[in-house]
Wavefront OBJ file of the C-alpha trace (Angstrom):
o trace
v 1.713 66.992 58.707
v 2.482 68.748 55.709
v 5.527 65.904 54.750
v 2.973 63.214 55.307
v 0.659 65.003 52.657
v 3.783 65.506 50.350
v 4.620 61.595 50.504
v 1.269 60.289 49.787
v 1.259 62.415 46.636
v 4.627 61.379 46.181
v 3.672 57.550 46.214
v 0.105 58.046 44.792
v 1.853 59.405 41.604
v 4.618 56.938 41.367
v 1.955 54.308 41.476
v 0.062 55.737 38.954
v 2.630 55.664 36.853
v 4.289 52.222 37.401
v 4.428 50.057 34.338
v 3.940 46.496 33.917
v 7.337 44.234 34.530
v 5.724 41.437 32.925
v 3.321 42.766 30.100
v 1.869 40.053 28.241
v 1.197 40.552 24.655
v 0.495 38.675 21.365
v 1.285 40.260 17.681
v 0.788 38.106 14.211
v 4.286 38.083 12.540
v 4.809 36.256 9.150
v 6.872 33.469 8.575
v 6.116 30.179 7.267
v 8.901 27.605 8.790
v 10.831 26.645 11.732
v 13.820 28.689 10.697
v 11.422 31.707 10.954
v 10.223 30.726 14.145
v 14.084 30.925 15.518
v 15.216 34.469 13.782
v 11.671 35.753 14.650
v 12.016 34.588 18.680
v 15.392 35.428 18.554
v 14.939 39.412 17.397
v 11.926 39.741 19.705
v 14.330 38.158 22.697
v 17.446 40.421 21.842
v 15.107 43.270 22.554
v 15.940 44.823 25.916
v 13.325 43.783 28.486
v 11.668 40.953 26.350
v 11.605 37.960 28.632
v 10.249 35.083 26.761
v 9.168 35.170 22.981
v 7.610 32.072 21.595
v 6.045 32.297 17.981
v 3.709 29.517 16.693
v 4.387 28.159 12.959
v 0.537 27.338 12.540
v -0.938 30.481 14.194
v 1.760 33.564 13.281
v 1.480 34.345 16.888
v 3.961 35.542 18.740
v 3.197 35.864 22.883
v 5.564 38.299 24.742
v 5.707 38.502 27.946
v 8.102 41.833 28.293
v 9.084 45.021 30.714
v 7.097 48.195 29.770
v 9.987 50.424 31.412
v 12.698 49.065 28.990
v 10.924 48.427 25.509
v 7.457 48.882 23.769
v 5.634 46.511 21.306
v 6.742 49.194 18.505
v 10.361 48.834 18.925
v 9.831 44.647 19.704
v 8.017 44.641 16.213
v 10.841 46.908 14.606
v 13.059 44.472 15.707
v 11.167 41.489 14.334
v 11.219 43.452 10.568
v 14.949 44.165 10.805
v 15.127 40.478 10.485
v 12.905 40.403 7.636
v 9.472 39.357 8.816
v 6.403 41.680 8.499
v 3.776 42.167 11.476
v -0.002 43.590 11.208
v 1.911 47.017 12.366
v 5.403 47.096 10.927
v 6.376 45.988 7.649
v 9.976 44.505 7.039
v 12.217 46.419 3.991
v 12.380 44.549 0.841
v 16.092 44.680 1.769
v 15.711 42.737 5.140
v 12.723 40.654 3.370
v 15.064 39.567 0.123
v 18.218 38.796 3.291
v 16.220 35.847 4.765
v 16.634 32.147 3.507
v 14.330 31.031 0.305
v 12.170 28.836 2.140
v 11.259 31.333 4.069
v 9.976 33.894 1.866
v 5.987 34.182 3.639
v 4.840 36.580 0.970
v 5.835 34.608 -1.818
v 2.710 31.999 -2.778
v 4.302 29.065 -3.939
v 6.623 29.010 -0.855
v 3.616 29.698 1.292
v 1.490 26.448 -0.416
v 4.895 24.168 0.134
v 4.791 25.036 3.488
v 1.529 24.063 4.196
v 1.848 20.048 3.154
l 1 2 3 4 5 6 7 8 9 10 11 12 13 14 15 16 17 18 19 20 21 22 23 24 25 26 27 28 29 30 31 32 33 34 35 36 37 38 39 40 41 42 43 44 45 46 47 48 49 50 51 52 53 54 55 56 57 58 59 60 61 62 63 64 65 66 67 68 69 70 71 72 73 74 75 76 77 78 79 80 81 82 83 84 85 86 87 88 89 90 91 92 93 94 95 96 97 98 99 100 101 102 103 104 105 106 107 108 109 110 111 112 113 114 115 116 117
């Protein structure tokens, strides 16, 4: 009797502590073109449990659907920065920012109002 009592604590607290293999999640990232919408899918993707990444050019979205055992949206969203785009939560180095191509520099004004003909 007593194992039976240990097992269903056993399994009550495993289950209560089972995370989500296929989280879905949406975070804004910047970017303006369809060169940011590859190296901002592409970070997100090489991101160790991130199973599909697809940013919209119009929106800034960018829906996840990821593993909560092998990653996190922080360390997603770090990734995204490395790569120089900014999110509401992580905000990409002027280093990584100044590495990406001209047309794509979001925070810049004039690029932003080219991009929007």
């Amino acid at each position: 009797m007593k194992n039976a009592v240990v097992l269903v604590m056993f399994l009550v607290g495993a289950f209560g502590f089972a995370q989500n293999k296929n989280a879905k999640a949406m975070v804004e990232v910047d970017g303006v073109c369809m060169m940011c919408k590859e190296r901002i899918e592409k970070a997100a993707i090489k991101s160790k449990g991130v199973k599909s990444a697809v940013w919209d050019v119009k929106t800034h979205e960018l829906k996840l659907i990821y593993d909560e055992s092998k990653t996190d949206l922080k360390t997603i969203q770090q990734n995204i920065a490395d790569v120089g785009h900014d999110t509401k939560e992580i905000k990409a180095t002027d280093e990584a920012y100044n590495s990406v191509h001209g047309c794509c520099m979001y925070r810049d004004k004039d690029v932003k109002h080219n991009h929007k003909e």
